[in-house]
N, C-alpha and C positions, 0 to 999 in steps of 0.2 A: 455642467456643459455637456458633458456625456451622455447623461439622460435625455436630455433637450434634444442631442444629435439623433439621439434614437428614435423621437418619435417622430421625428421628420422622415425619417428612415419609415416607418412603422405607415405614416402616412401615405407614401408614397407606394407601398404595398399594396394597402388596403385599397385605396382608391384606383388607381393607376393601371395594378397588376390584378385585384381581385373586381375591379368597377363596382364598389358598395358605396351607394347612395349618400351625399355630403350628410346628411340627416343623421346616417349612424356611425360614419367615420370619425366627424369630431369630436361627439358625447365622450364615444368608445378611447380616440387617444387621452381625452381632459380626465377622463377617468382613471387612465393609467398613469400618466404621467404623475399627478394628484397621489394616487395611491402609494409610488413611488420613493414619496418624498418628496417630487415638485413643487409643492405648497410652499416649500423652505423659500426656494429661486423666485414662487410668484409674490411672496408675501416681498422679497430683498426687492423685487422688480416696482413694485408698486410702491412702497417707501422712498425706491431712489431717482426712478427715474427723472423726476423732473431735476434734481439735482446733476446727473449725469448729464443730460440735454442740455443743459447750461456750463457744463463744465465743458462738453465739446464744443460745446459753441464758443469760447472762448479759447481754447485752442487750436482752433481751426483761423478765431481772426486774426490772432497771434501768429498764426504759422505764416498763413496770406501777406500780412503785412510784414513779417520779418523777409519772408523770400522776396516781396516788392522795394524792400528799402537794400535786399544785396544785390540783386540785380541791378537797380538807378546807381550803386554805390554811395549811398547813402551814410552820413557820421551822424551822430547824435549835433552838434555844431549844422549838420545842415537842414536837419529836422527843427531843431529850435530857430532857426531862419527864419520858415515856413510859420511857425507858431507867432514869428514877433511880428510879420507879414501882414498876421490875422486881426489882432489887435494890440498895435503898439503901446497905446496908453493904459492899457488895464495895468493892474498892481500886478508884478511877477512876483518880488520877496517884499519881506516885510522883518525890520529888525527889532525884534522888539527894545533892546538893551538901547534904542537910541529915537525910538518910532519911526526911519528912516523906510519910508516909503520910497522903491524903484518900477519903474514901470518896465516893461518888456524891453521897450526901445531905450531906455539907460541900462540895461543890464546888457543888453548886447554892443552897446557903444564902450559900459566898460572893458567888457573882454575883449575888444576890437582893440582896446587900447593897449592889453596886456598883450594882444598878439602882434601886434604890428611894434611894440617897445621890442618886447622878446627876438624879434627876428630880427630888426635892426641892430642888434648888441649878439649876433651870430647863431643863434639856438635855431636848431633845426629840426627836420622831421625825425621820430627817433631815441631825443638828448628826452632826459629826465630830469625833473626840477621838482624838490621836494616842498609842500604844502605843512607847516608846521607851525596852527595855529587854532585858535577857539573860534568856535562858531560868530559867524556876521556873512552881513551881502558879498563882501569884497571872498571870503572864500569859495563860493560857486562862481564869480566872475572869475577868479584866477584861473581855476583847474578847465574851465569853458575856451577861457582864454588861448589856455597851452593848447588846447586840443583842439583849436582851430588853425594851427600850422602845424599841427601832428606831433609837437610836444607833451611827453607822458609825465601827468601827474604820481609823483609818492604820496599820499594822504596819509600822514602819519600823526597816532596818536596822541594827542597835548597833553597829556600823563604820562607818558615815556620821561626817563633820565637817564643821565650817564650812559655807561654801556648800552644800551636797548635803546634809547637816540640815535646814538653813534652806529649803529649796526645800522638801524631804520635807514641811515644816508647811506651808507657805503654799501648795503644789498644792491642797493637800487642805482647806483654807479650814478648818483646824480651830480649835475658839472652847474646846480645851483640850489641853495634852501629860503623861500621865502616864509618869513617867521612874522611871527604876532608879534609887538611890543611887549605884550604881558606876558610872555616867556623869554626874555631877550637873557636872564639868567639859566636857563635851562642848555642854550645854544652858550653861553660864555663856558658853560662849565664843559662841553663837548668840542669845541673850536679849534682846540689843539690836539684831536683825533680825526679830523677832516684834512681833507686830500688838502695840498695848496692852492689847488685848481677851482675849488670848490666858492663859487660866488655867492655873495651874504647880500641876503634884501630885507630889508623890516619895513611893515606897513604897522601902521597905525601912531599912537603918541611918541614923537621922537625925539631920542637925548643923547644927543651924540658922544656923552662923558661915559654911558652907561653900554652900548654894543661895543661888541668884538672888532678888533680893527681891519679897518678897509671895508665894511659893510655900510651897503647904499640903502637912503633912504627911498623906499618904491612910490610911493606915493607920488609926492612930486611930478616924478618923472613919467608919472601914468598920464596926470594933469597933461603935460605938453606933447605926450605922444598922438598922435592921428587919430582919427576914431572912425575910419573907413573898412569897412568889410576888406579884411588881408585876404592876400591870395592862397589860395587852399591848397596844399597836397594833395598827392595822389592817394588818398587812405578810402581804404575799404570797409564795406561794416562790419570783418572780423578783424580788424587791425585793432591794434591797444591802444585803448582809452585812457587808462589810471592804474594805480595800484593801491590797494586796501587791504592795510597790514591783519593779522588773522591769529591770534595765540597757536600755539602747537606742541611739539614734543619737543622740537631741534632744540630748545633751549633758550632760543631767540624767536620775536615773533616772523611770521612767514609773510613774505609779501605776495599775494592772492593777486591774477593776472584778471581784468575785466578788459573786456574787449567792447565795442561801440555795439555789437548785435546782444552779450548778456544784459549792458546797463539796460537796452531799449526790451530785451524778453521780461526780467526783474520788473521793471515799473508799467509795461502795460500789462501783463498777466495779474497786478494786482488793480490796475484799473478796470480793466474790465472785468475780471472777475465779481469785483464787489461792489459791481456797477460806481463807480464815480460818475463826477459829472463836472463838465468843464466850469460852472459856476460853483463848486465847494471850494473855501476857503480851509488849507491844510494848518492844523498846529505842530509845528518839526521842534521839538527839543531834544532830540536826539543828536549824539555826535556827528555834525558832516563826516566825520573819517572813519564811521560807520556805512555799509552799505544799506542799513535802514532810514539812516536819516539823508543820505545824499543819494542813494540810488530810489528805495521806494516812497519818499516822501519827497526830494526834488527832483527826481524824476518828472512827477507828476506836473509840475510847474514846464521842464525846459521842454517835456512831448506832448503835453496835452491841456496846457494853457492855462495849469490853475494855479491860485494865489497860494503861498506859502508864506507863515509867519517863524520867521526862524526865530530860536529861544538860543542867547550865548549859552546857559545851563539850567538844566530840569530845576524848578521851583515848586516844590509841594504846595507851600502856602500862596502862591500866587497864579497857578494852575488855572483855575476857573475864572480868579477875576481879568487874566489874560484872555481866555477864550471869549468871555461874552462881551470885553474891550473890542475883539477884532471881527467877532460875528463870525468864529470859526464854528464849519461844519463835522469836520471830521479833527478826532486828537489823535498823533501816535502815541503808542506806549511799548516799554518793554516788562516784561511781569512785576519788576521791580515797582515800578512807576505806577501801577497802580493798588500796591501794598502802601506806599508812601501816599500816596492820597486816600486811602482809607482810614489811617492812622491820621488824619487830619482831624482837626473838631470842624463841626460842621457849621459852615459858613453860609448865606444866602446867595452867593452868586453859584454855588454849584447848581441851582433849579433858575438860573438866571442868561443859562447860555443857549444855544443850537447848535449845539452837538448830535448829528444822527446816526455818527459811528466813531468808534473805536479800533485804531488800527494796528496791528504790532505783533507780537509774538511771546510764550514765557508767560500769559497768564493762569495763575494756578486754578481747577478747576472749583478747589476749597472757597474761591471768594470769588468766582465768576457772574453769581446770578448775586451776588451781593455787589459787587460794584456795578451792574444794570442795574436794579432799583434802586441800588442811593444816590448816583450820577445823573438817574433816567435817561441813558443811552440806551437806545433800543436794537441797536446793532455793536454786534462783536467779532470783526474783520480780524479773525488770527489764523497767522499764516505759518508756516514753517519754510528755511529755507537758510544755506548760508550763500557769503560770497563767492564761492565758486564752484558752491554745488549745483546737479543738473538734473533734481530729484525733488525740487521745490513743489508744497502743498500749501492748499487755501479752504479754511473753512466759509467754502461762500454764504452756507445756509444759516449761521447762526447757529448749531449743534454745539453745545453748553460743553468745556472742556476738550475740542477737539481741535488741533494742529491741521486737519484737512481731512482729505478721503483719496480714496479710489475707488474708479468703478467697481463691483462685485458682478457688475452684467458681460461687460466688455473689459476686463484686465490691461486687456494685451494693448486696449490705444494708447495709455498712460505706459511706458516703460520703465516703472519703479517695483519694487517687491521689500518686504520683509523677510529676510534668511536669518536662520537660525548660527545663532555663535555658544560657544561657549564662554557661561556668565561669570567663570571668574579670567581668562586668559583674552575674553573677548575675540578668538579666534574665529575663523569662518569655519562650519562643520558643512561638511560635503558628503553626498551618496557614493554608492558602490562605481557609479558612471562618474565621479570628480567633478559633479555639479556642484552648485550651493544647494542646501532644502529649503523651499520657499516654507514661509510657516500658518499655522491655518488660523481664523482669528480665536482672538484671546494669546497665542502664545506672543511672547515678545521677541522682536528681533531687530538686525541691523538695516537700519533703510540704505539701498544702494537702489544705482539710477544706470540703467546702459547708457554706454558712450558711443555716440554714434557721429564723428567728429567732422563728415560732413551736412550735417546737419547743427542749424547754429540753435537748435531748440536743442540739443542733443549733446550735443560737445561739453567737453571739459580741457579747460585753458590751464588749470592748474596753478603752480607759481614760479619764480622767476629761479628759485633752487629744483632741479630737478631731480634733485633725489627724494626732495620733502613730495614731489607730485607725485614720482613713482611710488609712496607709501600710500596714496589715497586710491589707486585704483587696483584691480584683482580681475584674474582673468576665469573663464569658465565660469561667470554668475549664473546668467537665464538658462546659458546654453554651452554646448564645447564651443571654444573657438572666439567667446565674446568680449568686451571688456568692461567695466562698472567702475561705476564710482564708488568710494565708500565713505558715508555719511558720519561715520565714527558714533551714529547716535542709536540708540532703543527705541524703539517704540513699536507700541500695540495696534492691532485691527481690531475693530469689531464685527459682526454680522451684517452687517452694512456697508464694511467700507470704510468707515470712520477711522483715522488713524488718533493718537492719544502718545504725547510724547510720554516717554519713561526715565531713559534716564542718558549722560552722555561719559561715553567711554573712553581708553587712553586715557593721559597723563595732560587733560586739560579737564578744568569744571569753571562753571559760571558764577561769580557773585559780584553783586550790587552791579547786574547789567555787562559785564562783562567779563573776556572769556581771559583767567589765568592758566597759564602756563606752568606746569609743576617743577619743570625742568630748569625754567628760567629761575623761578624765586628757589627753589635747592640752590644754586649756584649762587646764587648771592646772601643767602643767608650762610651758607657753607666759608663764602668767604668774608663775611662779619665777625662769622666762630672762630677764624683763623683755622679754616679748610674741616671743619668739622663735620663727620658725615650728618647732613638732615636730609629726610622725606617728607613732601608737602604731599597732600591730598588733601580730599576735599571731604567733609563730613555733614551731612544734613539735621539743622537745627528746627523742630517743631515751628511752624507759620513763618518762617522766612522761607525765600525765591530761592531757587538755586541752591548752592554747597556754600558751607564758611573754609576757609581754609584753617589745617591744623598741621601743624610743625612737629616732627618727632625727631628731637636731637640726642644723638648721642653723647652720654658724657659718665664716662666709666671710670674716672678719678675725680668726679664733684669737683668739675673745675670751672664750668659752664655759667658768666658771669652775664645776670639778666639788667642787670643798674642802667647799663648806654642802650643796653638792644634796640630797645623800639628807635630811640633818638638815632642812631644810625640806619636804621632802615629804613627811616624818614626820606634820607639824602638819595636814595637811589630805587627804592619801591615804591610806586601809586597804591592809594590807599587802599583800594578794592585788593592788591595784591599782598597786603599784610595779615600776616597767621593772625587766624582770632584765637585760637587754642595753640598751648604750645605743650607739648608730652615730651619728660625728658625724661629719657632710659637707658641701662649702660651701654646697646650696642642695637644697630637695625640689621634686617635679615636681607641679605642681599642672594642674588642668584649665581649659575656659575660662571655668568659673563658679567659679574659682577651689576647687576641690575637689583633695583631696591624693590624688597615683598614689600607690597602695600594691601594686597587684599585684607589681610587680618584687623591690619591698625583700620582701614576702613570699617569693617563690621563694630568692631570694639569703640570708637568712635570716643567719646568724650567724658564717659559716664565714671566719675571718683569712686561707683560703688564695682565696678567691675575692673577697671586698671588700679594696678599701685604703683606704677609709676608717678613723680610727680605731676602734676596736671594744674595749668597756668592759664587766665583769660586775660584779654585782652581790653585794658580799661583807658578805654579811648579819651575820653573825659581830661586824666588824667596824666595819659600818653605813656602807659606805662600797664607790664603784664603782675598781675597780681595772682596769687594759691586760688585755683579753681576746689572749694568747697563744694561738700551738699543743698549748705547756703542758695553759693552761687548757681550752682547746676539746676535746683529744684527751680529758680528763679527765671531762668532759661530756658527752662520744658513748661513753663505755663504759660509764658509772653512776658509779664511782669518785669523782664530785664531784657531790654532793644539791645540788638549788635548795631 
């Protein structure tokens, strides 16, 4: 940029000050500039531009429309209005688990129902009602529902137990939980850790022998409530929408605050970015209580009018012949999901559908151009972003293995950067001035995003704990004086622009699609051990997604009995959240605030020929951990043995 300033500079000289002829002003600057090194900036200028052009253009129509929807005061509830307005009978959801086709105008009659029941029975603007169930239509009607009289949805995870249920209600001070029937055990086993104030609803198959007492059935009573457009509160479009629980450090997961301006930034910045279009048919098998599957995949349905097929849960084997059942255009995916359909044998309806994209994030770059010609998707919409980050990326062009970009021409319009940490403390490293150091491409660094909290493109809502929020932001990033977000993640630039996820920091890592919490499963395998210290982290297994998790328990009088383990961490651990490795040694390294070293046991990882400690896998099968071998490990580093 410096050089570029100069020759404007240079130009303005020559011509201006010295009057030489445009004939030898231009030659003379192209020449110098060129000679300079410019060739680096024209060669990045002419590879991105039209990339960059598109990326501003969609942030400009994002920004137009989110300033036009905070001025009108505008909620997501009055934007989907406007959409059911346009065409009330097209297909809005689609369930697959039952073919239950809803049109626009029954999905807003049912949420009219939930809201005009809800306020008649006192909930008002404010109250919080938590959502704790498996995917179907009636779960976007519910949490739509709330939030058309400014009741805030919990969407909390249907693999949560025990404790981490129980936490999920009382963060979120909710004064009601409507639950699935297929969890009505999950809610018995927590019912007598809820407030007494706390009101019980179950939708779906009802047996009144088998819920918790004094819990109503919802259903019913939706049947006879009104189905009139309720009258609206006074809500803003930064006022809160929902909440979407988030793994983290505290130990418990974090309830992530979205407000009605992120849901609507989230799901049009990835419509327009990847050009959608109001006639594609979405495939959502993604968690609703993810903000992938209810923000950028029904999103897409409640702003911008297109069909979604929602899946109760991802089916490898029935993937495609669902897609070319529905005549869906676009699939999501998360990187997992499409290792799991690769691992399929190969069926005829995968060259039997219309599929023209691929939506999602987490795909490995190892099988990228392998799942495009075995699927024949010819687009690969991966994006990067969490729920309540303000630093989100989109690979709109299609670039094989990339999370997104940023401009190299114009930096400064996108307000994100790469800064340098250090890679074992994960610390921010800062210049002699207590800036961050941006880093140049090829190095890797932590993506942070300024906060610019009048600005709803900009802002960071954080979560409902505020101390967990004051650990995501840092001040002095770009500049003295400023504040950022911080992304907790790695990742690379290229010479282009291109950003390249690397790897994710802190005491959380990702497996089978979701994000564990190290803190949380220490504490509960600590108290399986009868309080025994463990360290979980996350270790990386050759052609699997993400990290498996690996347990290093202490046990310094071989006392450490593995016979119940697994069957007990059955009862209170989701499966993604169970040690597939377990390392047991006489004692772990802890710090002098008593924090557990993990960097080592990471490096050292799983390998029998390098620890002597015992070393255990985890045989699913079976439901039981068995002596991790050369056997077994050799079997593991080839593929030849699936986690």
């Amino acid at each position: 940029m410096f050089r570029l300033a100069f020759c404007v500079l240079l130009l303005f000289v020559l011509r201006l000050l010295l009057h030489l002829p445009w004939l030898q002003v231009i030659p003379a600057i192209l020449i110098f500039y060129l000679g300079s090194g410019g060739w680096k900036f024209m060669k990045v200028f002419m590879k991105t531009i039209g990339r960059d052009l598109h990326g501003a253009k969609v942030l400009i129509t994002v920004k137009l429309n989110v300033r036009r929807h905070f001025q009108e005061q505008n909620t997501i509830p009055k934007i989907f209005s406007k959409v059911v307005q346009k065409h009330p009978n097209k297909a809005a959801v689609i369930f697959d688990g039952t073919d239950e086709h809803w049109t626009f105008q029954q999905l807003d009659e049912y949420s009219n129902a939930v809201a005009n029941y809800l306020y008649g029975e006192g909930f008002r603007s404010g109250d919080v009602v938590a959502v704790f169930m498996e995917n179907r239509n009636e779960y976007v009607g519910l949490w739509l529902g709330m939030a058309k009289i400014g009741v805030e949805a919990a969407l909390i995870n249907f693999n949560l137990r025990m404790d981490a249920l129980a936490y999920c209600v009382s963060i979120s001070n909710s004064k009601a939980v409507v639950f699935g029937s297929e969890l009505t055990e999950a809610v018995k086993e927590v019912y007598s850790q809820m407030r007494k104030s706390v009101r019980l609803f179950c939708t779906g198959k009802w047996n009144p022998d088998a819920v918790p007492p004094a819990t109503e059935h919802l259903d019913p009573l939706l049947q006879r409530a009104p189905k009139h457009e309720p009258s609206q509160p006074q809500r803003g479009f930064t006022d809160r929408l929902f909440y979407i629980y988030t793994s983290g450090t505290t130990g418990m997961p974090k309830a992530a605050i979205v407000v009605h301006s992120r849901f609507y930034r989230m799901a049009a910045l990835v419509f327009y970015g990847f050009r959608m279009r109001a006639d594609d048919i979405i495939y959502d098998c993604l968690p609703l209580y993810h903000s992938a599957g209810n923000i950028v995949g029904m999103g897409q349905c409640l702003l911008h009018g297109v069909t979604v097929v929602i899946k109760r849960k991802f089916s490898a084997s029935r993937f495609w012949d669902d897609c070319a059942k529905y005549r869906c255009t676009i699939v999501q995916y998360i990187g997992e999901t499409c290792r799991y359909l690769l691992n399929q044998p190969v069926r005829p309806a995968e060259h039997q559908h219309c599929v023209r994209m691929a939506l999602g994030n987490g795909l490995r770059p190892s099988i990228w151009e392998d799942f495009m010609s075995r699927f024949n998707i010819p687009q690969i919409a991966e994006f990067y972003g969490a729920t309540e980050c303000n630093c989100s990326l989109g690979n709109f062009d299609n670039k094989v293995g990339a999370c997104g970009f940023n401009s190299r021409i114009l930096p400064f319009v996108y307000p994100i950067r790469l800064v340098k940490v250090d890679e074992d403390t994960m610390e921010l490293i800062r210049g002699s001035d207590g800036v961050c150091i941006p880093c140049k491409p090829g190095e890797p660094g932590q993506l942070v995003g300024r906060i610019i909290q009048n600005d709803p493109l900009r802002r960071f809502d954080g979560y409902i704990n505020e101390s967990a929020t004051n650990k995501k932001i840092a001040k002095d990033v770009f500049k003295k004086g400023d504040l950022a977000y911080l992304s907790g993640d790695v990742l690379v630039m290229d010479d282009f622009g291109y950003m390249y996820f690397k790897d994710r920091t802190g005491d959380t890592f990702r497996w089978k699609g979701e994000n564990v919490s190290t803190t949380e499963v220490e504490g509960t395998l600590s108290r399986i051990l009868d309080m025994t210290d463990v360290v979980v982290y996350g270790v990386d297994v050759p052609g699997a997604e993400g990290k498996a998790g690996m347990a290093a328990i202490a046990d310094p009088n071989n006392t450490v009995d593995l016979s119940t383990f697994y069957e007990k961490q059955e009862k209170c651990l989701p499966p993604y959240a169970r040690p597939v490795f377990l390392r047991i040694l006489p004692e772990v390294d802890k710090t002098g605030t008593y924090k557990f070293q993990k960097t080592e046991l990471r490096k050292e990882g799983f390998n029998p020929n390098v620890i002597k400690d015992r070393l255990y896998f985890l045989d699913s099968n079976n439901r039981r951990y068995i002596s991790l071998n050369e056997e077994i490990f050799q079997g593991i580093q080839s593929g030849k043995l699936k986690l």
